[in-house]
C-alpha positions in Angstrom: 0.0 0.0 0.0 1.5 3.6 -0.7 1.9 6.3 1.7 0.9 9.9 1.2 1.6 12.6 2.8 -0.1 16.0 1.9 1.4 19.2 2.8 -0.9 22.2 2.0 -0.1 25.8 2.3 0.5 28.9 0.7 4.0 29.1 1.1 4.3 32.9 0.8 7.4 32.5 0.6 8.3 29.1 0.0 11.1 29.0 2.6 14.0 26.6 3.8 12.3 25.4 6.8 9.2 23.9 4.0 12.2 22.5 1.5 13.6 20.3 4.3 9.7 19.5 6.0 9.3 17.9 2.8 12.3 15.7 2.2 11.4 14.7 6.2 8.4 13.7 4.7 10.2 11.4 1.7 11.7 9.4 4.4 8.0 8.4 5.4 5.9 8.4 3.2 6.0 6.9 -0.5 4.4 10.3 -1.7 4.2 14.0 -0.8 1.5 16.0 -2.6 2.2 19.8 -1.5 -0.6 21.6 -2.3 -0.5 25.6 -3.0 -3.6 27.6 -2.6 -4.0 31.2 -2.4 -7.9 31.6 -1.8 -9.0 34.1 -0.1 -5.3 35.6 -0.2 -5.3 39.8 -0.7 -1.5 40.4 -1.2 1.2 38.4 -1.4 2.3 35.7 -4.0 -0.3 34.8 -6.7 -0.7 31.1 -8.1 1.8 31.2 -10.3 4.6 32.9 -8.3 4.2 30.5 -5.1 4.4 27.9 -8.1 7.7 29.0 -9.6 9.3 29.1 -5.9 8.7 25.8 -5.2 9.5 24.1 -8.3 12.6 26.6 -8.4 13.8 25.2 -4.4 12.4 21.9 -4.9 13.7 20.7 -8.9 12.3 17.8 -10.2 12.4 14.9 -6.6 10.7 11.5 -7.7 7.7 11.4 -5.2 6.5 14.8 -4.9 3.6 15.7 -6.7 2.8 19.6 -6.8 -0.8 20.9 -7.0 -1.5 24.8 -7.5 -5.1 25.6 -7.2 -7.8 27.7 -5.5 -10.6 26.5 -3.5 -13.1 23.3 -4.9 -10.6 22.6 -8.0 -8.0 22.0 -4.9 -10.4 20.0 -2.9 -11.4 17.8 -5.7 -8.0 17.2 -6.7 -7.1 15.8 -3.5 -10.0 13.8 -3.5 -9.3 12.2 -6.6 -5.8 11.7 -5.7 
């Protein structure tokens, strides 16, 4: 059976202390889904900036699957998932 671990957030900024939270998490768990939503957000990053940070401090790790959305399209992706 696979493990996943989800790790939601807005990450504005994406900062060190997330980066090394999430390679915590490879040791665990088969699978981290991190999940960046700005709903509800007034200032700060956007989708697509929050996006670009973490794939920028991240690069491409087998087992991490990165989701950018906004409320129900986030919900329903998890669900799927």
């Amino acid at each position: 059976m696979e493990r996943t671990a989800i790790f939601p957030g807005s990450f504005d900024p994406f900062t060190r202390g997330h980066e090394a939270l999430i390679h915590q998490a490879l040791r665990l768990f088969d699978k981290v889904i991190v999940g960046i939503f700005t709903l509800g957000r007034g200032a700060g990053f956007g989708l697509k900036e929050a996006s670009r940070s973490v794939e920028s401090s991240l690069g491409p790790i087998a087992g991490i699957v990165l989701i950018v959305a906004a409320g129900g399209a986030f919900k329903q992706t998890l669900v799927d998932t």
